[in-house]
N, C-alpha and C positions, 0 to 999 in steps of 0.2 A: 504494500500500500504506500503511495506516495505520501512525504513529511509536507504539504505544503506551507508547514510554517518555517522552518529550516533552512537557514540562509548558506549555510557551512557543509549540508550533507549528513554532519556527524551528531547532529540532535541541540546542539548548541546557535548560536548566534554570533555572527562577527560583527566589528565593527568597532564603536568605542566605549566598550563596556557597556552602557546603555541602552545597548536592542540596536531596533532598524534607526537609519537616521537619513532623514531629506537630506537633497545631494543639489546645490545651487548650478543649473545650468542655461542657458539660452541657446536660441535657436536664431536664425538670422531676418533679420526683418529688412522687407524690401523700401514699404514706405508705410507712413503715418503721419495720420493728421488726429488732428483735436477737433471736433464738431459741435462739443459745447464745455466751457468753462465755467463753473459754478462759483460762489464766495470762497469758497473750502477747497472741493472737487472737481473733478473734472472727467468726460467722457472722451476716450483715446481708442480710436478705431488703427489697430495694426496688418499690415499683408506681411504672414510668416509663411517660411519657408519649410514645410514640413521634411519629414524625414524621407519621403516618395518622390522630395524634388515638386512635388503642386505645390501650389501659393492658398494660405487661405487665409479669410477675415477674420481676425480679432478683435471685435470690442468688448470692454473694458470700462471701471470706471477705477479712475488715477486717486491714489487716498495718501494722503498727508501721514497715515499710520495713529494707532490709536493708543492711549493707555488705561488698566483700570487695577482699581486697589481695592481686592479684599479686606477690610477690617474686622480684624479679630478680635472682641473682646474679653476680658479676663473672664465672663462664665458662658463663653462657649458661644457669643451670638456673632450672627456677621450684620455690619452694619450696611443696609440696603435702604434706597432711595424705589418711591414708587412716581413715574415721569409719563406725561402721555408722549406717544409719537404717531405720528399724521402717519407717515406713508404705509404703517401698517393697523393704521385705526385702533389703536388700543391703547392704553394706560399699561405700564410694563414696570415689574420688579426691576431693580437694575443697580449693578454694583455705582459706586462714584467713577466715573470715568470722563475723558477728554483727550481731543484733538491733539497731536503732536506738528500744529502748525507753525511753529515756529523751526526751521531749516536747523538740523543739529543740534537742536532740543535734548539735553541729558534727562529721559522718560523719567528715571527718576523725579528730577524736579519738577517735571510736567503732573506726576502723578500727586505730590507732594500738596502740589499748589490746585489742585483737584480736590483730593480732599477735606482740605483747608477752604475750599471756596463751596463745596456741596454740602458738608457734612460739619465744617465747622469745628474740624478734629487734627489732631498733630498725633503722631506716633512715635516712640524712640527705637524699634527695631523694623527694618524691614527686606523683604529678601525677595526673591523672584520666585512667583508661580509657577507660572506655564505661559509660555509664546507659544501665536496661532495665529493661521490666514483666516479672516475669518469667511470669505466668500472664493477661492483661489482659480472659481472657474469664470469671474466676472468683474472680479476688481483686485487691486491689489495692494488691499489694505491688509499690513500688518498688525497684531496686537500684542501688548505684554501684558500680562495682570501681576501685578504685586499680592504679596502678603503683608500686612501693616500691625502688629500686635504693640502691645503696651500705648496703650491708646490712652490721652490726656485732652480735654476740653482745651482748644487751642484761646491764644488771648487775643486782643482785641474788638472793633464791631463784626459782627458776621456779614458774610458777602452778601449784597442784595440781587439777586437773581432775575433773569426776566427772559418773558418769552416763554419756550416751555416749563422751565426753571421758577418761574415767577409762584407757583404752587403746590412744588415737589412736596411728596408727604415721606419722614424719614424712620425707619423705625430699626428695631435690633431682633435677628431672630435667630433662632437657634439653627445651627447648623444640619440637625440631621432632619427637623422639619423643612428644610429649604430641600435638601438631597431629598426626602417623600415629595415636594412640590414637582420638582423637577422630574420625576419619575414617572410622576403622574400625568405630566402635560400639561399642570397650572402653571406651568413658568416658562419662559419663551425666548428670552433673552440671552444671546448665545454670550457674552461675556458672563452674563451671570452663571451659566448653567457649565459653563467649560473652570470657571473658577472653585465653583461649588464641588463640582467632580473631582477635579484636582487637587483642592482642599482635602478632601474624605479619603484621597485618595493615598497621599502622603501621609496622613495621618494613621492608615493602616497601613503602611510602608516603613522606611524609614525614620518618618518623624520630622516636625518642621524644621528642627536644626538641622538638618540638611541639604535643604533645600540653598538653590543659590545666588551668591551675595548680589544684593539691589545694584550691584551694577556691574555685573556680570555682561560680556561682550553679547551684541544685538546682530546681528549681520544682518538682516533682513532691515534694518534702521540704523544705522549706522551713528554714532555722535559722539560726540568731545565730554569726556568722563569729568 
């Protein structure tokens, strides 16, 4: 019977100690235009050269890259933001998260100043989740989600929000009711629910002190540590 999980033949795994691992490469692109530029975003139509020698269209939408911060508090809740969003007509559970539009943005301090401006919270340890594309057949936004524990009431006034922000409702829940949420299909938010899993997940693994340091190299985002 074939192994088809077995990268090596011999029942093990190669690579770099931690399983399979995406392998950055490209393909040649003939031409490319942009057909619409957004405030943020942008929609990027490319003619690749596939592997047969055909030419074929790729659109795309172009992403500035995202980041979001799990916050862990000392009995076990993660700190969650509930925000509506239009394009999918709903109101959505949602970790704190934000844009990395500022060109070599250190995610860290993008995320830092995230949760500081959604949640109104500062943290003194924080380490890397899990990076993810989050859509990779249509755009190519990248994400990283932190982990944020030792969580303190940050000082000064609180950010004033506006827009969809203008009425975000914030609450703290426990972690393994978020993982029953998400199981279930009451949760929908793919940073939430890849942060959530990844959480539970490490924590029946290794354990968070393992996990790696908040500024740990990004390749898919490249920026000035």
């Amino acid at each position: 019977m074939a192994m088809g999980n077995d990268i090596d033949g011999s029942g093990g795994r190669t690579g770099t100690g931690t399983g399979l691992a995406d392998t950055p490469e490209s393909w040649e692109v003939i031409a490319s235009r942009t057909p619409f530029q957004g405030a943020k975003t942008a929609v990027r139509s490319d003619q690749v050269r596939m592997p047969d020698r055909s030419v074929a269209r790729r659109d795309y939408q172009a992403h500035p890259g995202s980041v979001c911060v799990l916050a862990l508090d000392e009995r076990g809740r993660v700190l969650v933001l509930h925000q509506f969003r239009h394009p999918v007509r709903h109101r959505l559970w949602e970790l704190p998260a934000g844009l990395l539009d500022v060109p070599g943005e250190n995610p860290l301090h993008a995320a830092q100043r995230e949760l500081y401006e959604e949640a109104h919270v500062k943290a003194a340890d924080w380490r890397v989740l899990v990076d993810f594309f989050s859509s990779p057949g249509g755009s190519d936004e990248a994400v990283r989600i932190f982990l944020a524990r030792e969580l303190t009431e940050a000082e000064g006034e609180r950010f004033e929000g506006s827009g969809e922000e203008a009425d975000m409702e914030l609450a703290r829940v426990p972690l393994d009711e978020l993982v029953r949420g998400v199981l279930a299909g009451d949760l929908g938010n793919p940073g939430l629910i890849t942060g959530v899993l990844a959480l539970a997940a490490a924590l029946a693994a290794d354990g968070l002190d393992a996990l790696r340091p908040a500024l740990s190299p990004w390749p898919a985002r490249p920026y000035e540590a």
